[in-house]
C-alpha positions as a Python dict, from the first residue, in 0.01 Angstrom:
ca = {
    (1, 'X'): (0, 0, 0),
    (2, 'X'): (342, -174, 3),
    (3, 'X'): (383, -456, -202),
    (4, 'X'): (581, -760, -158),
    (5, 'X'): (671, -1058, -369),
    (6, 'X'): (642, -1377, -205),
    (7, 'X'): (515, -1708, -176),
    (8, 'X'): (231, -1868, -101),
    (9, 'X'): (154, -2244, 3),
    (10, 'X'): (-67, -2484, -190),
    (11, 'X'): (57, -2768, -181),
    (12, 'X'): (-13, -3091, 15),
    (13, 'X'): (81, -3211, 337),
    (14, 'X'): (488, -3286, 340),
    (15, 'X'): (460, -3218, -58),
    (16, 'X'): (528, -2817, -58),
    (17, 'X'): (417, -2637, -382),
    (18, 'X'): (423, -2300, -370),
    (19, 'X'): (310, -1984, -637),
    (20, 'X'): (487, -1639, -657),
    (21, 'X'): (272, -1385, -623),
    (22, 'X'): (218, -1002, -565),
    (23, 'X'): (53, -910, -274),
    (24, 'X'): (-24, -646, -4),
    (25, 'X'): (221, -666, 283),
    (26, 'X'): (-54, -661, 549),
    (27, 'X'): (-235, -969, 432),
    (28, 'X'): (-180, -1333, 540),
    (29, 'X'): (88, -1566, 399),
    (30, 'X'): (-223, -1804, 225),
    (31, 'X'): (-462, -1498, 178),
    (32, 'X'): (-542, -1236, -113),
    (33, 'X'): (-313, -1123, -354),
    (34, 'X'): (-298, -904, -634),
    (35, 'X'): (-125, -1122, -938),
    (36, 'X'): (54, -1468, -932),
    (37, 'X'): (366, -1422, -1131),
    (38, 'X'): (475, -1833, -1128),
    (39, 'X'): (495, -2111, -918),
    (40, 'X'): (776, -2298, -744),
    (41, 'X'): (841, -2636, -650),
    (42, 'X'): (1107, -2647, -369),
    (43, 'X'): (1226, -3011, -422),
    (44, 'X'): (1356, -2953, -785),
    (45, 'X'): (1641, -2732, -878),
    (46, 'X'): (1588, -2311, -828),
    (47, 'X'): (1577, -2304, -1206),
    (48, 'X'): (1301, -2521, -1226),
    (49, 'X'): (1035, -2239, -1117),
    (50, 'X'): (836, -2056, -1360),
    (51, 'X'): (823, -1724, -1375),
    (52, 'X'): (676, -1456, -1621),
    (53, 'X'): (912, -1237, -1618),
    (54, 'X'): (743, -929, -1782),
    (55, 'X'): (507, -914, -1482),
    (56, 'X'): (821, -983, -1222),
    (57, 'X'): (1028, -692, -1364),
    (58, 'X'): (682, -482, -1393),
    (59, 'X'): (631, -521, -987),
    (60, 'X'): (1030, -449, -926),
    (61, 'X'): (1014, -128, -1132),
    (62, 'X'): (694, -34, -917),
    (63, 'X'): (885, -89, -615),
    (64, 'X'): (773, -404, -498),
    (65, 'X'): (1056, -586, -225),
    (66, 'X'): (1061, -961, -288),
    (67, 'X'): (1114, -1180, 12),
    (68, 'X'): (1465, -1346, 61),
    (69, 'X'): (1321, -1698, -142),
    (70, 'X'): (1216, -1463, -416),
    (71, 'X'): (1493, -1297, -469),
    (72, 'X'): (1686, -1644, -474),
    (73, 'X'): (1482, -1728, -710),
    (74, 'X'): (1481, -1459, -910),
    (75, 'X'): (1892, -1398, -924),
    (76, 'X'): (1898, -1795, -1045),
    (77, 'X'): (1643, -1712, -1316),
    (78, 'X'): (1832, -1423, -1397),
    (79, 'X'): (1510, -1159, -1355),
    (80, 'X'): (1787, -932, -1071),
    (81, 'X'): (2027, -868, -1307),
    (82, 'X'): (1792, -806, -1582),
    (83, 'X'): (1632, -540, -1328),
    (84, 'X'): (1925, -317, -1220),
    (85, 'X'): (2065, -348, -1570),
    (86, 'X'): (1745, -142, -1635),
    (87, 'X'): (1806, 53, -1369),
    (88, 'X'): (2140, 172, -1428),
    (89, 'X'): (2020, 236, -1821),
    (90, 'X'): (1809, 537, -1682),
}
């Protein structure tokens, strides 16, 4: 089962919300997932999501590839760094 970190949708017509979440690669954008890990609201600032970060950096050390939003986020929130820093320390 690959995992990938992405978003999905919830939000209202021409008022995008979205949640970061864990999921199985073959399922739909909108469909199951495994954990949400925070939410996102694309017309404030990157830094504005909220993320738990324990759970983020769980999924990353599991090998789970975030999608190119995702990672955005997560380099603005600082969770990247945080996760090859732990890397490098093993």
């Amino acid at each position: 089962m690959a995992v990938k970190l992405r978003l999905t949708r919830i939000g209202r017509t021409h008022e995008p919300y979205y949640r970061i979440v864990a999921a199985d690669s073959r399922y739909s954008r909108d469909g199951r997932f495994i954990e949400q890990i925070g939410a996102y609201n694309p017309r404030q600032d990157l830094k504005e999501a909220t993320i738990n970060r324990e759970a983020a950096l769980n999924w990353l050390s599991k090998g789970a590839q975030p999608s190119d939003t995702v990672r955005a986020i997560f380099r603005a929130h600082g969770i990247m760094e945080e996760f090859h820093n732990s890397k490098l320390k093993k």
